[in-house]
Wavefront OBJ file of the C-alpha trace (Angstrom):
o trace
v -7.578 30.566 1.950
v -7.933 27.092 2.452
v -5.767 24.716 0.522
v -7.982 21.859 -1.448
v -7.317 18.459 -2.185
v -8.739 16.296 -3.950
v -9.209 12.387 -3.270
v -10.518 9.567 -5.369
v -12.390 6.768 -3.517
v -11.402 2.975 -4.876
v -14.741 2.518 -3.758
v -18.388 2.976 -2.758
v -16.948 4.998 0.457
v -14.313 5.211 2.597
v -14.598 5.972 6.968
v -13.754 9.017 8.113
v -10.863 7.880 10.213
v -9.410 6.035 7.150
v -9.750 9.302 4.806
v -7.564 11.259 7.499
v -4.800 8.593 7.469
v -4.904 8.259 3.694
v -4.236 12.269 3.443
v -1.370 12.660 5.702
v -3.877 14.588 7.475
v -3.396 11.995 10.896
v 0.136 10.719 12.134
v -2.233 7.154 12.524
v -5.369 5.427 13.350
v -4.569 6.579 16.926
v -4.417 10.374 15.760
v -7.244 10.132 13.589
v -9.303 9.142 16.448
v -8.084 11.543 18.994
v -8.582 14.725 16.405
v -12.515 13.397 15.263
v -13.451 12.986 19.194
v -11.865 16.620 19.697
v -14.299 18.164 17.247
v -11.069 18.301 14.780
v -12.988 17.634 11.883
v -15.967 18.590 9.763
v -17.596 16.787 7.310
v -19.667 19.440 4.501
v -19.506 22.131 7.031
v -20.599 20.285 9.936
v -18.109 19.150 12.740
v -18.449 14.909 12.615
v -16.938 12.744 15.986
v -17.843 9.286 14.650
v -14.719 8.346 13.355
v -16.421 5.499 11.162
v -18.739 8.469 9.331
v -19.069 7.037 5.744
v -17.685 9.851 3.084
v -18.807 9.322 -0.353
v -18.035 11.134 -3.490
v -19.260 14.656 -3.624
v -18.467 14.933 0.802
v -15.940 17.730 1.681
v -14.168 17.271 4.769
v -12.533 20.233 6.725
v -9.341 19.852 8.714
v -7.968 22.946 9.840
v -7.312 25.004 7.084
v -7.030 22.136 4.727
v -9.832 20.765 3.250
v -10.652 17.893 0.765
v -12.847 17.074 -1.572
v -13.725 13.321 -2.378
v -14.123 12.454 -5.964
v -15.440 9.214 -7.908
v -13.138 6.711 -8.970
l 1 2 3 4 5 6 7 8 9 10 11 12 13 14 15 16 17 18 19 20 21 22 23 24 25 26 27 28 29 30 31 32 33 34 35 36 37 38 39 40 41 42 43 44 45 46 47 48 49 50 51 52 53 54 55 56 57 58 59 60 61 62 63 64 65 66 67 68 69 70 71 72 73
């Protein structure tokens, strides 16, 4: 079972590159990259490789078998 997290944006949205260093979920901006351009990473059950994506409240992202949930501030 996957393991859920849940983040609150500060704002409107965040990038998707940004939300995978905020989480712990990419070493750095470097890593982030690298696992979005290897098809690392889906965004509400589709796999996303533009790192600057725009998640807003409600999007799921999917990380191996960690996924998380963004929430409203």
């Amino acid at each position: 079972m996957n393991a859920i997290q849940d983040f609150a944006l500060r704002g409107e949205h965040i990038t998707l590159d940004a939300l995978l260093k905020a989480t712990g979920l990419a070493p750095s901006g470097g890593g982030a990259k690298a696992l979005i351009t290897a098809g690392g990473a889906q965004v509400n059950g589709q796999t996303e490789i533009r790192r600057g994506r725009k998640l807003r409240a409600g999007d799921e992202v999917t990380v191996g078998d960690t996924r998380v949930r963004l929430t409203g501030a």
